[in-house]
N, C-alpha and C positions, 0 to 999 in steps of 0.2 A: 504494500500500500504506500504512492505515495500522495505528498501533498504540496500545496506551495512552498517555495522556498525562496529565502532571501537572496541578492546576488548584489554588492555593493562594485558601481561603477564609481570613477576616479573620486578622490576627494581632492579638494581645494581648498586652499588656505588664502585669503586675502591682505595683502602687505598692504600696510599704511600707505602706499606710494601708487595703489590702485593697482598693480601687479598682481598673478596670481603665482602659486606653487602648487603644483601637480603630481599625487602620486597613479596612476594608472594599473586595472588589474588588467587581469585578465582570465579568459573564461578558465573555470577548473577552479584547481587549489594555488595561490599563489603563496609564497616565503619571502621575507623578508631577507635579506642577510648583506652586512657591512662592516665596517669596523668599529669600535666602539664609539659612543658622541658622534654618529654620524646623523642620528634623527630618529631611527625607528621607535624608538619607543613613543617618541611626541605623535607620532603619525597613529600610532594603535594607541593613543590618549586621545587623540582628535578624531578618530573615529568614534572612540567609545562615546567621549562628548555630545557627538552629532548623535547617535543611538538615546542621547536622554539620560546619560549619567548624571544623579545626582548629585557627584561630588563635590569637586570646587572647578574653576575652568584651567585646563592646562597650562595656559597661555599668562593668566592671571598671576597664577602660585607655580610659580616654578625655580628652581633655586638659579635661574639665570633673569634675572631680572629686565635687558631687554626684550626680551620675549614680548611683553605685553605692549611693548609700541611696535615693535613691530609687526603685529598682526593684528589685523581688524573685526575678519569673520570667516568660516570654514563651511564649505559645505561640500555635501557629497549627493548622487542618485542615487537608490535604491530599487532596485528594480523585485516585485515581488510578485508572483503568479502571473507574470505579464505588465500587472499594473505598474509607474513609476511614480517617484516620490522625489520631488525635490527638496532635500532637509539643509536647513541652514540654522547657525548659529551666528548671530550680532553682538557680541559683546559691548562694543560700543557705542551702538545705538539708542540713544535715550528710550527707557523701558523696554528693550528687549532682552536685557544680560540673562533672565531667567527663563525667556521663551524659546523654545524653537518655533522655527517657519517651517510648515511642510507646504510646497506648491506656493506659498508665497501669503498663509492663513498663520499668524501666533496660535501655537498652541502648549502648553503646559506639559515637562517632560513624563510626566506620570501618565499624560492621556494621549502622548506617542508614544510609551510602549504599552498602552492598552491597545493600542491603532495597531502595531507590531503584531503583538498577539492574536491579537483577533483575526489579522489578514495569513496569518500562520498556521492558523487553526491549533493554535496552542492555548490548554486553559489557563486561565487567573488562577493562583493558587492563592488562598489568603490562610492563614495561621494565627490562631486563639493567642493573645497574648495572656501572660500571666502563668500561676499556675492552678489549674483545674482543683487540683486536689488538698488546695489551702483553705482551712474552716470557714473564714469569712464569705469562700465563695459556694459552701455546699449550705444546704437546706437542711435547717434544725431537724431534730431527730423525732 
């Protein structure tokens, strides 16, 4: 059985100076591989980013401090059971540091990747916080 599946086309990075930086896949599995401090990890930072991570921004907190003038916003396509998705991230656009753009719509990273999943046919899984089996939560005897 199978089902849609995710295929992420290039991602871009946008330099203060309006330029872009381009990594390109291609179809299959691709690898990364360079010498140390050459980028890769920022690139599977900035992907994950664009994906809705809730962390902090790559770009922002990163222990080289120009980083963050030097880039403005990232984006990458998405291509999912045919369908495509333009995802961008603004950091420095007045109110969008915490939004993504899919197709060019703000939306909130928690309800792209419900949009993820659900085009995935992947369930929500949500999990009881606390613990079940602590007195205050169980019903007197």
């Amino acid at each position: 059985m199978s089902g849609p599946f995710l295929s992420v086309r290039p991602i871009d990075r946008k330099l203060w100076n309006g330029s872009t930086e381009a990594l390109e896949f291609e179809d299959g599995v691709n690898v990364l591989v360079g010498v140390p401090t050459t980028g890769k990890t920022k690139w599977l930072q900035t992907l994950d980013f664009l994906l809705g991570d809730f962390g902090t921004n790559p770009f922002e907190n990163s222990s080289d401090p120009t980083l963050a003038e030097k880039y403005d916003a990232a984006s990458t396509l998405l291509l999912i059971g045919g369908e495509q998705f333009l995802v961008e991230r603004r950091w420095k656009e007045a109110g969008a540091k915490t939004k993504l753009f899919v197709n060019g719509s703000a939306i909130s990273p928690s309800d792209f990747q419900s949009l993820l999943l659900e085009r995935l046919n992947i369930p929500s899984l949500h999990f009881p916080k606390g613990n079940p089996m602590s007195p205050t939560d169980m019903a007197p005897a």
